[in-house]
C-alpha positions as CSV (number, residue, x, y, z in Angstrom):
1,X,0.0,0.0,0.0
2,X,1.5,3.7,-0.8
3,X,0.6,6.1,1.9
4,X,-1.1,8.9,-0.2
5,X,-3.0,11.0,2.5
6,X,-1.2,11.4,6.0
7,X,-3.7,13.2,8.6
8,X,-7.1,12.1,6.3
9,X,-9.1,8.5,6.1
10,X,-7.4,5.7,4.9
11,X,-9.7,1.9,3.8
12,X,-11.6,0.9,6.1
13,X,-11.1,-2.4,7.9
14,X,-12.9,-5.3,9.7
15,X,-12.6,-6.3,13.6
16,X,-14.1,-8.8,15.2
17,X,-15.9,-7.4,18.3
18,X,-18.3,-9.3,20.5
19,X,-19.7,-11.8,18.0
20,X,-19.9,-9.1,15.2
21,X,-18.0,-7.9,12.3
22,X,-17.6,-4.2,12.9
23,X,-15.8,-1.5,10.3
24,X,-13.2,1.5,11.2
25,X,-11.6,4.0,9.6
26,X,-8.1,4.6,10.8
27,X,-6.5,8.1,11.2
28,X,-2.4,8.3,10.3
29,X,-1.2,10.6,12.3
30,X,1.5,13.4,10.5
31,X,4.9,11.8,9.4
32,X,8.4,12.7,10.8
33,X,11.6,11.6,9.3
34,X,14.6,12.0,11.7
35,X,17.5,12.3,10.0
36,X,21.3,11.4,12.1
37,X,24.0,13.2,10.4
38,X,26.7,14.1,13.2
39,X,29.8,11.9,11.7
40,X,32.6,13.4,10.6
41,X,32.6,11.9,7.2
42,X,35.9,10.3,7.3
43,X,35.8,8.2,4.3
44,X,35.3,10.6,2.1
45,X,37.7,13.3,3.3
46,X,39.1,15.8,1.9
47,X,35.1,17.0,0.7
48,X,34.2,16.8,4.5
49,X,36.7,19.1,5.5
50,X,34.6,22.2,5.0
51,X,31.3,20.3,4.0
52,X,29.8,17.6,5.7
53,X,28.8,14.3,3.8
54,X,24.8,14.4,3.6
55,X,25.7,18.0,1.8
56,X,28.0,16.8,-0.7
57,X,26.2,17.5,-4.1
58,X,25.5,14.9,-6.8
59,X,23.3,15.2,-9.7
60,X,22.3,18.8,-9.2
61,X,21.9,18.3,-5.5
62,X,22.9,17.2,-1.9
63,X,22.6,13.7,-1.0
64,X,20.3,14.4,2.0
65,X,17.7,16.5,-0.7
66,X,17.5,13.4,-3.0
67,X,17.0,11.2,0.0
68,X,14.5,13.2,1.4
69,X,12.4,13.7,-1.8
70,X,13.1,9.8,-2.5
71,X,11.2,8.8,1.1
72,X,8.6,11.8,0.2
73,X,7.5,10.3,-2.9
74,X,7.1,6.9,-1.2
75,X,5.0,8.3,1.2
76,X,3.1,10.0,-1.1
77,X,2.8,13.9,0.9
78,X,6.2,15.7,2.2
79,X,7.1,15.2,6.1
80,X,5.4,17.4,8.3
81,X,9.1,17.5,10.5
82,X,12.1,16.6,9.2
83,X,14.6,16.4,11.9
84,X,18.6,16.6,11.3
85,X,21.2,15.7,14.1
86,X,24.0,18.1,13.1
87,X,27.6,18.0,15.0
88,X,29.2,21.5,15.5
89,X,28.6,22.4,11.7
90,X,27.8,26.1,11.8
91,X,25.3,28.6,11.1
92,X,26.0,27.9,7.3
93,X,25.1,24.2,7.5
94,X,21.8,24.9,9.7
95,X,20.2,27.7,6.9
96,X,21.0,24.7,4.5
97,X,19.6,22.1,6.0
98,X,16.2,24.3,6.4
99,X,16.6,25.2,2.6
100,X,16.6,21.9,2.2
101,X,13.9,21.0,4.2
102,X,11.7,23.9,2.7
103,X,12.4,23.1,-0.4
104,X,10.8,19.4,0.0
105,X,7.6,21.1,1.6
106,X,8.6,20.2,5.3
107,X,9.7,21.9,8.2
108,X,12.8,21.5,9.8
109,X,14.2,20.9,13.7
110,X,18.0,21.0,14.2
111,X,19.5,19.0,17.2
112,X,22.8,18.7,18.2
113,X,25.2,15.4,18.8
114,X,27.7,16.8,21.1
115,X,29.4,13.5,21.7
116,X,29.7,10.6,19.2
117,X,28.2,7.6,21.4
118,X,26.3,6.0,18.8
119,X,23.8,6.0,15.9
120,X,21.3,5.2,18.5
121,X,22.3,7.9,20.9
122,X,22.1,10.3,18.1
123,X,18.8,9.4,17.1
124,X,18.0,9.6,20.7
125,X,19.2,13.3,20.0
126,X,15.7,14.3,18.6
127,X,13.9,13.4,21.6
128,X,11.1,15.8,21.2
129,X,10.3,14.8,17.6
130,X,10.3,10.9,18.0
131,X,6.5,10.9,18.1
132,X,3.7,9.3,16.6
133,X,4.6,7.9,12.8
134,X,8.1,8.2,12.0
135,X,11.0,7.6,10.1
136,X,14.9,6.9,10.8
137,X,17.2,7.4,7.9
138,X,21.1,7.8,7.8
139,X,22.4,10.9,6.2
140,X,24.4,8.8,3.2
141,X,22.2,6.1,2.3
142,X,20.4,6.8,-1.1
143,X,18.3,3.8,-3.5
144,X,16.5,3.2,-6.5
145,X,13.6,1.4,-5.4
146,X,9.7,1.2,-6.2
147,X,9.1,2.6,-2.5
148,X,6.2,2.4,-1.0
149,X,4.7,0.2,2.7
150,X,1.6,0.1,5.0
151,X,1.8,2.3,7.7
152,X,-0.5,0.1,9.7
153,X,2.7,-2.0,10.1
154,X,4.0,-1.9,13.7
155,X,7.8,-1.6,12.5
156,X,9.6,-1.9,9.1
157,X,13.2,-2.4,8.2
158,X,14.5,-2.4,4.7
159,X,17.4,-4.8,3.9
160,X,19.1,-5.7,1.0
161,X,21.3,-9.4,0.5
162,X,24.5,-8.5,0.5
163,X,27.6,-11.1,-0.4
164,X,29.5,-9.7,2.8
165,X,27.2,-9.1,5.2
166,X,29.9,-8.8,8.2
167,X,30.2,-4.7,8.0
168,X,26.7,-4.3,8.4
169,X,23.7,-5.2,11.1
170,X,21.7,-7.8,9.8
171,X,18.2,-9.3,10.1
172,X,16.8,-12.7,10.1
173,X,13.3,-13.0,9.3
174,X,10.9,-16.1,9.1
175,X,8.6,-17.8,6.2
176,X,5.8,-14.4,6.2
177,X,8.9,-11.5,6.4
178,X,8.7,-11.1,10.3
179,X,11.8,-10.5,11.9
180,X,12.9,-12.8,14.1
181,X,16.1,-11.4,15.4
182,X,18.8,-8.1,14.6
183,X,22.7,-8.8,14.7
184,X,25.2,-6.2,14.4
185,X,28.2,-6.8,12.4
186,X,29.1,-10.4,12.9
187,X,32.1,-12.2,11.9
188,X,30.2,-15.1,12.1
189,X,27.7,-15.8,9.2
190,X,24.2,-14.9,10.4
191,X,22.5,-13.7,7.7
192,X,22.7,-11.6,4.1
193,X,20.0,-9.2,4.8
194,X,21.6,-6.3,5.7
195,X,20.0,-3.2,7.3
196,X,20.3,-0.7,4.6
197,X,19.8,2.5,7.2
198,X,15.4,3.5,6.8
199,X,13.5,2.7,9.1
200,X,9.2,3.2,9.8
201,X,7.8,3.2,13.5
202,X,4.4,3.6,13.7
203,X,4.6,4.4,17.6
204,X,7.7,6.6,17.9
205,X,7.3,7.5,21.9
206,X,7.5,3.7,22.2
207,X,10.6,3.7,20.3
208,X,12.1,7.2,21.9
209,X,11.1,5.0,25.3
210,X,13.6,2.2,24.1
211,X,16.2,4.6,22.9
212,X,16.5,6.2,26.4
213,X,16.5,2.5,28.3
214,X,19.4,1.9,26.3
215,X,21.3,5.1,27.6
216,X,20.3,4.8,30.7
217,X,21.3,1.6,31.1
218,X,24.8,2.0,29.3
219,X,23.7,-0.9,27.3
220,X,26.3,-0.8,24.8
221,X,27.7,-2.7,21.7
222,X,31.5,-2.6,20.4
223,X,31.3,0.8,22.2
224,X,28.7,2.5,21.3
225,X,24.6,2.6,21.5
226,X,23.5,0.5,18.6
227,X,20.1,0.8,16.9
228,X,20.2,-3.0,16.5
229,X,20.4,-3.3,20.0
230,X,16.9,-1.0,20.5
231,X,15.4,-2.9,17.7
232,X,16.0,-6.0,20.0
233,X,14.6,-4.4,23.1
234,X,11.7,-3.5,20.9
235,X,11.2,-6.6,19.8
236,X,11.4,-8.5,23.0
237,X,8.4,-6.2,24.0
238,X,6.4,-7.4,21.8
239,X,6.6,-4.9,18.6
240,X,6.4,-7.1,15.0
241,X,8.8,-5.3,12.9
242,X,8.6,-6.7,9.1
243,X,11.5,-6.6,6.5
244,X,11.1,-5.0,3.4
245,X,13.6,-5.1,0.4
246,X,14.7,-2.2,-1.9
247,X,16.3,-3.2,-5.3
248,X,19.6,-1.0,-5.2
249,X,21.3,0.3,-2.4
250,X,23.8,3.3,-2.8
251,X,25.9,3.6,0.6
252,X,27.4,7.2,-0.1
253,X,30.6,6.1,1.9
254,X,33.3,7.0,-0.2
255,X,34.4,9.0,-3.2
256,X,34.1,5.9,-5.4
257,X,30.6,5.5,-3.7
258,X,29.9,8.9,-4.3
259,X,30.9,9.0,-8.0
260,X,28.6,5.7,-8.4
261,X,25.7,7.4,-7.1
262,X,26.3,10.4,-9.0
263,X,26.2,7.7,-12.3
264,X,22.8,6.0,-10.9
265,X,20.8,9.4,-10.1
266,X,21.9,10.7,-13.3
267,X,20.9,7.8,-15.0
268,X,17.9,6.1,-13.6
269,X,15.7,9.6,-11.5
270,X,16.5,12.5,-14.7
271,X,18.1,10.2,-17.5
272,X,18.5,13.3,-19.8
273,X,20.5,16.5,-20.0
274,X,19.8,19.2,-16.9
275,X,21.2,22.2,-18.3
276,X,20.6,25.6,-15.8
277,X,20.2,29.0,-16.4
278,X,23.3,30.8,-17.7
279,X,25.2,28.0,-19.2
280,X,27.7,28.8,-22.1
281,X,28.9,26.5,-24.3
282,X,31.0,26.8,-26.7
283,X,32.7,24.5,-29.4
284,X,31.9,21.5,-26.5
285,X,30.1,18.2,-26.7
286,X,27.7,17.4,-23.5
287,X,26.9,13.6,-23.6
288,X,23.9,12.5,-21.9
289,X,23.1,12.3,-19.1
290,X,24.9,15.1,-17.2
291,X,24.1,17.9,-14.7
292,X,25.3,21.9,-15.2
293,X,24.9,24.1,-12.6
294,X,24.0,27.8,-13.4
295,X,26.4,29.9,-14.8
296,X,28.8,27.2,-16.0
297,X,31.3,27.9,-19.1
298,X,32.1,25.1,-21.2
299,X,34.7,25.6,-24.1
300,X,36.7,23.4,-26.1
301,X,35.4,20.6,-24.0
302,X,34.0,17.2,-23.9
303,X,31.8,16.4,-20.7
304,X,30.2,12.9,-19.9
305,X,28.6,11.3,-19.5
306,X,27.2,10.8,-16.1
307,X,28.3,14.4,-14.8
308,X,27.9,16.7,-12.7
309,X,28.9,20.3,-12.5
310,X,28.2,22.8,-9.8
311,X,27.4,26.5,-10.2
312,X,29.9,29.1,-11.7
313,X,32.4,26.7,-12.9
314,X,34.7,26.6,-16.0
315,X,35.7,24.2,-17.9
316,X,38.5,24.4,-20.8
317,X,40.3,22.3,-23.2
318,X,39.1,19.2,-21.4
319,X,37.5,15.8,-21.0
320,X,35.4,14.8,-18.2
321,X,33.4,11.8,-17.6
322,X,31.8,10.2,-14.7
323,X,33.1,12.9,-12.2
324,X,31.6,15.3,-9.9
325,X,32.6,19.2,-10.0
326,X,31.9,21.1,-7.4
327,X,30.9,25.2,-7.6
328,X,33.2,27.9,-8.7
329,X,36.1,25.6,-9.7
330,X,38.6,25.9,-12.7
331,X,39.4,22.9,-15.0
332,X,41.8,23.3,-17.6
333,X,43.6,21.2,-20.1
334,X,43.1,18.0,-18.5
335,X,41.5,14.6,-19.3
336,X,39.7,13.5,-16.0
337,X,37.5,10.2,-15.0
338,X,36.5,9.0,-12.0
339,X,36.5,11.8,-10.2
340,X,35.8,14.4,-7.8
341,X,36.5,17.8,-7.3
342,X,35.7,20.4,-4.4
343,X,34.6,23.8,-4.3
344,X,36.9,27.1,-5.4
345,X,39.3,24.5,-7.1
346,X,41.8,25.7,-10.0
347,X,43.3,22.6,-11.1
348,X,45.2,22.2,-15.0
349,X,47.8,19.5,-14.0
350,X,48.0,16.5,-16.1
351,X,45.5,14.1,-16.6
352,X,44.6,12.0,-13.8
353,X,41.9,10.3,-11.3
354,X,41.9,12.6,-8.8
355,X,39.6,13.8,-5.5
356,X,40.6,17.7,-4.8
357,X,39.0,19.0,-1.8
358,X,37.8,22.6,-1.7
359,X,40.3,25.9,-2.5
360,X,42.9,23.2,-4.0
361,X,45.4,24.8,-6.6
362,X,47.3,22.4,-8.9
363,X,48.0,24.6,-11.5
């Protein structure tokens, strides 16, 4: 079932009351989507230096905006709330995360992870908007999926089989998709469902409840407060979570993750030429599909496919495909692949795979 009304009617259903069939209507509560996004990015450094990861554009735009519009379209209305757990990021990062946010038809709540304890701890961050139907979805996880699920549902985690399951918390479920039982990151074989990072409550105080047992309690895994571990509790309680499966998972770890993304959005969600405002191009090729951001000059210059350029950039006397360029950055006389380049960049070395991070000069 895709949810396309929050807050109005949805079918009515049958109980079994007393000897008699009688019929409902259920009301859905308004939907929150709590979004952790405290890490330092790591992986991915040196674009996290000065931006963090969910911001990191691809296709046109950051990886948390096509996130966010990928879970609005599968719930059919935008989030009434969408809340971000931020580190110390700045001012900057906080007026672009409600751009975001505004721009996707929601409001936004900022909350602060002053301490990394956990995905569960920073979750447990946004206290005061785990309420009532919500969603959980990590910062970098983006997929191609027909998404859509029954809100009715107590609980639902989507997984993907993966061949190496042991970096990731897994499920197992039994013969009708009920979870049986979470595991985080075994090294011993458990299962090849792996929890991709999205997740539906239908009861969030219930959850919020489990999240602050856990802290409490210092129940800890390998460290740190695990959301496999509240799932557990949760489950133990009573709560039926089932498993639902997307069909690609793109884990925006890394640059080569990033890049790959970049490739799959381009492809598979616009699949054509985005060409902005102010764009000049001259004596260049652009093959499809690529993004250019507004006021882009292109000269003497081959571009894609599968990329993307951010605003005010220049490109001359080059080659690029299946790269990511980032705004107001200088390429010149190069042949590049595979790669990725940062803000304010002037870069006209030789030709290379390269990942540049922002006000890099290689010139």
């Amino acid at each position: 079932m895709r949810v396309n009304s929050l807050n109005k009617e949805v079918d009515s259903f049958a109980y079994h009351r007393e000897g008699k069939f009688c019929y409902t209507l259920e009301i859905l509560e308004i939907m929150r989507l709590i979004i952790p996004m405290a890490g330092r990015g790591s992986r991915l450094r040196p674009h996290t230096l000065t931006t963090p990861k969910p911001l990191v554009p691809i296709a046109g735009k950051p990886i948390v905006q096509w996130l966010i519009e990928i879970l609005s379209d599968g719930v059919g209305e935008p989030f009434e709330e969408i809340a971000f757990v931020i580190g110390d990021f700045g001012e900057e990062v906080k007026a672009q995360l409600r751009e975001v946010a505004k721009s996707t038809g929601s409001r936004a709540a900022i909350y602060y992870q002053e301490e990394p304890l956990g995905p569960a701890h920073a979750i447990y961050c946004a206290e005061p908007s785990i309420k009532g139907n919500c969603m959980v979805a990590l910062a970098d996880t983006l997929f191609i999926s027909d998404f859509s699920f029954d809100p009715r549902q107590e609980g639902i985690i989507w997984t993907q089989k993966v061949q190496d399951p042991s970096n990731f918390g897994v499920v197992e479920t039994d013969g009708q998709g009920v979870i049986t039982r979470f595991v985080e990151k075994s090294p011993v074989f458990v299962s090849d469902q792996a929890i991709v990072g999205i997740y539906y409550f239908r009861d969030g105080l219930r959850f919020a409840g489990k999240l602050k047992y856990l802290i409490d309690n210092n129940i800890r895994e390998r460290g740190e407060f695990q959301i496999t571990t509240t799932l557990e509790l949760l489950k133990d309680d009573g709560l039926q979570f089932k498993a639902a499966s997307i069909d690609e998972w793109l884990d925006c770890g890394n640059k080569e993750a990033i890049l790959y993304a970049n490739e799959r959005i381009l492809g598979s969600k616009i699949n054509q030429d985005i060409i902005e405002e102010g764009v000049i191009l001259k004596n260049s090729t652009i093959i499809s599909p690529c993004f250019i951001g507004k006021g882009t000059k292109i000269k003497n210059s081959v571009i894609g496919p599968y990329v993307s350029v951010g605003e005010g950039s220049k490109i001359i006397k080059s080659v690029v495909e299946k790269s990511v360029i980032q705004n107001e950055s200088r390429v010149k006389n190069v042949n590049l692949k595979n790669s990725m380049v940062g803000n304010h960049v002037d870069y006209c070395d030789k030709a290379k795979k390269i990942s540049l991070g922002d006000f890099s000069r290689f010139c």
